[in-house]
N, C-alpha and C positions, 0 to 999 in steps of 0.2 A: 474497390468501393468500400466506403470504411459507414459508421453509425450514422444513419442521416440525423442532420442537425437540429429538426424540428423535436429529435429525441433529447436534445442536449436543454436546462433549465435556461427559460428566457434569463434569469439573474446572472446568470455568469455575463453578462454585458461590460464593460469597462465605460459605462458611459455614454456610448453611442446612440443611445436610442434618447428620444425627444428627455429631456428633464423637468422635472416638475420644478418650480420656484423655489424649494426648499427641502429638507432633509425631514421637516417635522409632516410633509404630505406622503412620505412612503408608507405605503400598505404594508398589512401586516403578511399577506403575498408575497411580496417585494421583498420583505425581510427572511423569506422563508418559514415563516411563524416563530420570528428571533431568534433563528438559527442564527442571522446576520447583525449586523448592529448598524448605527446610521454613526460612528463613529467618522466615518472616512464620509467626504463630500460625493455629490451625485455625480459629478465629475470625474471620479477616480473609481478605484474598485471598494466594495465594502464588504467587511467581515467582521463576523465577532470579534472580540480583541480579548484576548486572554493578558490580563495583568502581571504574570508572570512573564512573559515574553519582554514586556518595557521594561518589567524593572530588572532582567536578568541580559538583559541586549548586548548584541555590540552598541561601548562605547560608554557603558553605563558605570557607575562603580566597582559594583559587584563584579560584573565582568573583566573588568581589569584586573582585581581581586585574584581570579581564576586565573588571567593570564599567567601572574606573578608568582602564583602555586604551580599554574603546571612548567613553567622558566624553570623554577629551582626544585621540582622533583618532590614539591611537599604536598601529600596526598590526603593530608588528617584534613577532615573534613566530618563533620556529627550527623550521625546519622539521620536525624529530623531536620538537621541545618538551623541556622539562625537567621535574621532580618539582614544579614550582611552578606549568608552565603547565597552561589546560584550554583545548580549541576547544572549539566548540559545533555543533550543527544547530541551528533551528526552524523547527516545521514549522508554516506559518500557516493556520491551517484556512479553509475558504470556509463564507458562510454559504449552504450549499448540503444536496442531498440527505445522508442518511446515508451513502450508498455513497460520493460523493465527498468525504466526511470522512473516514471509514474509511481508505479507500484512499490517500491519501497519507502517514499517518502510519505506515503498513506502511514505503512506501518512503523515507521520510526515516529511520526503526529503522533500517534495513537500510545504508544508506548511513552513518548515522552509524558500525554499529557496522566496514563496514569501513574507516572513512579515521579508527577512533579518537578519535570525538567525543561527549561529551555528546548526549543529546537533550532537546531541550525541545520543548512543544507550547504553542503559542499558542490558547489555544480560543477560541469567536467567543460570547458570552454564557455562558460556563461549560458549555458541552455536555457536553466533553471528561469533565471531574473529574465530571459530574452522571450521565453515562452508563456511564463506566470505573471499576472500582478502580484505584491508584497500584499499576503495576507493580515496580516499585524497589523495593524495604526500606530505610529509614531514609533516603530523600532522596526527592523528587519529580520528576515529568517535567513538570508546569505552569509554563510561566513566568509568572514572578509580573508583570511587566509595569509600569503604574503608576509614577507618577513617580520613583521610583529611575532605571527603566531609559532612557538615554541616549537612546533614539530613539522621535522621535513618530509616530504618525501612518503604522504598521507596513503598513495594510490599501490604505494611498494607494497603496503601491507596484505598478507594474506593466514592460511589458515596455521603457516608453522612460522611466525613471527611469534617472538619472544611475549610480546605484550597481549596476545591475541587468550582469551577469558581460557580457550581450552590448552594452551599451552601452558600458562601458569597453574589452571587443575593439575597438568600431569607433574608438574614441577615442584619443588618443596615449597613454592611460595604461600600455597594455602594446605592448613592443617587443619584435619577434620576427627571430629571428636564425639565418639560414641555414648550417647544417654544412658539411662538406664532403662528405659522403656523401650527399646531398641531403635531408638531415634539418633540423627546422628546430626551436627552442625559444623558448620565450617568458618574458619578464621584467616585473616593473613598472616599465620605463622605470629602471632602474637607481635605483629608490626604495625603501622596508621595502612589504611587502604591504598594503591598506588594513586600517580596523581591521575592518571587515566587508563581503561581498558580497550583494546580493542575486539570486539564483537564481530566473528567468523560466522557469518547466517547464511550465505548463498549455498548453490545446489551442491557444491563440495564439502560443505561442513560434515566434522565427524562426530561420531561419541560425542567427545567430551564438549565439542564447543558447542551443541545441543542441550547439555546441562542448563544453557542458558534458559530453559524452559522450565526449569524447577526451582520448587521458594530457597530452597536452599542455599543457591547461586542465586538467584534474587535479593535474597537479604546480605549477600555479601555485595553485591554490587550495591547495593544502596546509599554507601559513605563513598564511594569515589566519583573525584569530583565532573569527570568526563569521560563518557562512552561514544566511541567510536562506531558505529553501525556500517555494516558494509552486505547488500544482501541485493537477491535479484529476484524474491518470492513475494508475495503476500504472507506475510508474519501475521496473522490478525488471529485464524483459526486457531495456530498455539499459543496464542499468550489465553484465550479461551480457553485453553488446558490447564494453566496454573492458577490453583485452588486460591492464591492471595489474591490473585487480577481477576478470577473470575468473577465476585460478587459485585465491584465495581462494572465490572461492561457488561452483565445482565441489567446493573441497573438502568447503565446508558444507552443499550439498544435493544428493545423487550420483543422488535423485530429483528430477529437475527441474521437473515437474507437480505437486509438491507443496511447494513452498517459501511461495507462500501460507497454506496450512493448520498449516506450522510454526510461520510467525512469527504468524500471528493468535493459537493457543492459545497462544503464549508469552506476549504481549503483551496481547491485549485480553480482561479478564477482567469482565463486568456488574456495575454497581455491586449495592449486597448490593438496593437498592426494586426497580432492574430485573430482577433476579434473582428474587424475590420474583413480580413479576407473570408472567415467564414461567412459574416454576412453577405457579402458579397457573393458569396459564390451561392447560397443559399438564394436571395434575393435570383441570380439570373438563371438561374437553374432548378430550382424546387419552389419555390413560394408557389405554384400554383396549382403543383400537384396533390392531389385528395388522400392518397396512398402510400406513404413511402416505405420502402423495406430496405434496413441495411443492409450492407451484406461484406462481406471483413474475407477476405482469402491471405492464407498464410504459407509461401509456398515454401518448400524445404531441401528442395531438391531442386537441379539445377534441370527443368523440364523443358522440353523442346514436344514442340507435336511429333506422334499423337499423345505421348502422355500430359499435355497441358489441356488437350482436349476432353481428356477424364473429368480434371479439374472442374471446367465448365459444367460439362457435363450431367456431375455430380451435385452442382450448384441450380441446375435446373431441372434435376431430378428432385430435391427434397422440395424445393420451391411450389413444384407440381403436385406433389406429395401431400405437402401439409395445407395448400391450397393460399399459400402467401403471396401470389400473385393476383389481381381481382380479373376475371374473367372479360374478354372483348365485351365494349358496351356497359357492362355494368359499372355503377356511379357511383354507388354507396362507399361512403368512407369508414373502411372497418378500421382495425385497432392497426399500428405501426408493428412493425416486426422486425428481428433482428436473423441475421444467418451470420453464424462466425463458425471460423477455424479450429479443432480442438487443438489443445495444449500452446494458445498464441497468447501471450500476457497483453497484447495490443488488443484482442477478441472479449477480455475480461475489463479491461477498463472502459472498452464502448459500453458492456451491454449493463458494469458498476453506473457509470455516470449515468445510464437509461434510465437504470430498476428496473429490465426488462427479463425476463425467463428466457434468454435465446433458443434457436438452434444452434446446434451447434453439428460440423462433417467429419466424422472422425478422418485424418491422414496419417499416414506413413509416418512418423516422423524423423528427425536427421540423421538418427544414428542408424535407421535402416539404409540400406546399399542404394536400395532403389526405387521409385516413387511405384504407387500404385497404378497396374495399369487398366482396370477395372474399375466401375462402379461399386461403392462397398452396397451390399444391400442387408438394413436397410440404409440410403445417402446419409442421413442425418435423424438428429433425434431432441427433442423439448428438452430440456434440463431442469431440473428442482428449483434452483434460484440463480439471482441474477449474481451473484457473490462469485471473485475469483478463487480459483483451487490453488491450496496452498501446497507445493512442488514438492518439497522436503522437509516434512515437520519429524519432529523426533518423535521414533515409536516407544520412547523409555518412560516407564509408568515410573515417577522417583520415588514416591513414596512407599512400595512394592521395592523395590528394590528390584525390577524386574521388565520386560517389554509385557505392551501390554498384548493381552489376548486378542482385542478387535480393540482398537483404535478407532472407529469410526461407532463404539458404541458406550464411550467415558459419558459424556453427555447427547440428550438426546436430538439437540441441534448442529451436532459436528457428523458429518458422513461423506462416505470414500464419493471422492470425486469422478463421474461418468467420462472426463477423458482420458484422465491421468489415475490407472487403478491405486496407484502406493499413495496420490495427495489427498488431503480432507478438504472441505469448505463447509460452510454455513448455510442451515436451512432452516426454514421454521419449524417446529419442532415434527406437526402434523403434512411437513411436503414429502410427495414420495417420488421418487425419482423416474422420469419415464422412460430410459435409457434402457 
């Protein structure tokens, strides 16, 4: 059983529900309070439309432009850009769970739209276009791929490829250079920036491809014309670590426990078939119920009773617990609730897209031998926010020169994640954690 749907924003609709006569009778609701735009018809999906996406698209000038730079290996590009240039992000999806699809293409959004970049999304057998409507109006986020696009063989790449941001630190391609105040900057070796980088984020990144968290490696990535992203985390929490990006996403999210749930209804809207079946299943199955309670299990282990019976078990101990079931007889419709799996990126984008505080059941997880065969007590436990924990952010304080001493205490809305002790997430500044 995954988030019940009554949790999910009527707006992500593709349409399907009755339409009003025209575009100029949607509510300000409906819009999200213009989070959305009425750019796209009632017919189709509708989202804000960032200007930079049309005019830097597939198929566009500019973007041919960049083909033709990164063809012939020419990577000078100004670092503010002119009316002619476009960077890019893409985000290379894994072919992995939902949650770990999802959840990078949040933070590649995010990250494009602060350093001013296109976004593309590389989908891994057409997931992406098969699952999502095209957020944009009048351009696309799919990169079209296929022999036009200059570079083969996208998915080979990993943390000790040549191109990869940490390999090139280790290498003489960047030259870094001592202030006098004991600050230090880094250059391409007194060359134009390459024509693209690729960016090493997932849970095997080292040291150096972590640098990617500091201004320093930020300002040099900022003239190259294509970044490559390849990650299976929520990146959100560490770009909230670097002092250049911070001042910007304070501005843009003054609640910090819900910047996932912003950017998902902006972004990810169900294609109109999936859309479609949820309703459907919604309509024969829940539409009449007063109560519903998600509830997300994430199993890890290849469990056979009696240990699946734990499982259950477990799932109807916390239930009982926290009193998330409504009692025989009683009618009253109290508030929705969530029950998810700790350390499941599928349990973090139910309770993201909710806003919901879950619970959350701590398990075993993969790399122990053997599933629990016990009730953990206590089963489960409320969590701080509804925000995903970020798996592997980098401990390295850059401007220290140093790790930092507590890491979940740089700012006062970043803290250690209740299922995952080494990850951080996002909490409002005053949540306390009830784990």
């Amino acid at each position: 059983m995954e988030a019940s749907l009554d949790q999910l924003p009527d707006q992500l609709s593709c349409g399907l529900e009755d339409a009003p006569p025209s575009n100029s009778n949607l509510t300000g609701d409906q819009l999200l309070g213009d989070l959305l735009s009425a750019a796209f018809s009632w017919q189709s999906c509708r989202s804000r439309h960032e200007a930079l996406q049309v005019r830097c698209g597939p198929g566009t000038a500019p973007y041919e432009k960049a083909l033709r730079q990164l063809k012939s290996g020419d990577g000078a590009i100004a670092a503010d850009g002119d009316d002619d240039d476009c960077r890019y992000v893409v985000s290379m999806v894994y072919d992995r769970g939902l949650g770990n699809r999802v959840i990078p293409i949040i933070s590649a959004f995010l990250y494009a739209v602060l350093t001013e970049r296109a976004l593309l999304v590389a989908p891994y057998n057409g997931d992406v276009d098969a699952l999502f409507c095209e957020p944009f109006p009048g351009t696309t986020w799919i990169h079209p791929g296929g022999r036009r696009f200059p570079l083969r063989r996208l998915r080979d790449l990993d943390g000790k490829s040549r191109e990869s941001l940490g390999t090139l630190l280790k290498s003489n391609a960047v030259s870094v250079d001592a202030g006098g105040n004991g600050s230090t900057s880094s250059s391409w070796s007194g060359r134009p920036p390459p024509p693209y980088v690729y960016l090493h984020l997932d849970g095997g990144a080292d040291y150096h491809d972590k640098l990617f968290y500091c201004d320093e490696q930020q300002r040099l990535l900022r003239g190259v014309p294509w970044l490559l992203m390849k990650t299976d985390s929520y990146l959100v929490p560490g770009l909230f670590l670097v002092p250049s990006l911070r001042g910007e996403l304070e501005r843009m999210f003054p609640e910090k426990d819900a910047v996932f749930h912003h950017l998902s209804r902006y972004l990810l809207h169900p294609a109109n078939a999936v859309w479609h079946a949820i309703t459907a299943y919604h309509r024969d199955h829940l539409a009449g119920a007063g109560h519903l309670v998600g509830i997300q299990i994430r199993v890890y282990h290849e469990e056979t009773p009696p240990v699946s019976q734990v499982v259950l078990d477990q799932v109807l101990s916390c239930a009982r617990r926290e009193n998330l079931l409504p009692a025989a007889g009683n009618t009253s419709s109290t508030c929705d609730a969530l029950l998810t799996t700790g350390f499941s990126t599928f349990g973090y984008v139910a309770q993201g897209l909710a806003g919901l505080r879950p619970w959350i059941m701590p398990r075993r997880p993969w790399w122990e031998k053997e599933a629990a065969t016990a009730v953990p007590d206590p089963p489960c436990a409320r969590v701080a926010t509804p925000e995903p924990c970020f798996h592997s952010p980098s401990y390295y304080e850059c401007a220290a020169r140093r790790n930092y001493d507590d890491i979940g205490k740089v700012v006062p809305y970043v803290r250690r994640c209740e299922d995952v002790s080494w990850g951080i997430q996002l909490v409002n500044g005053s949540s306390q954690s009830q784990w």
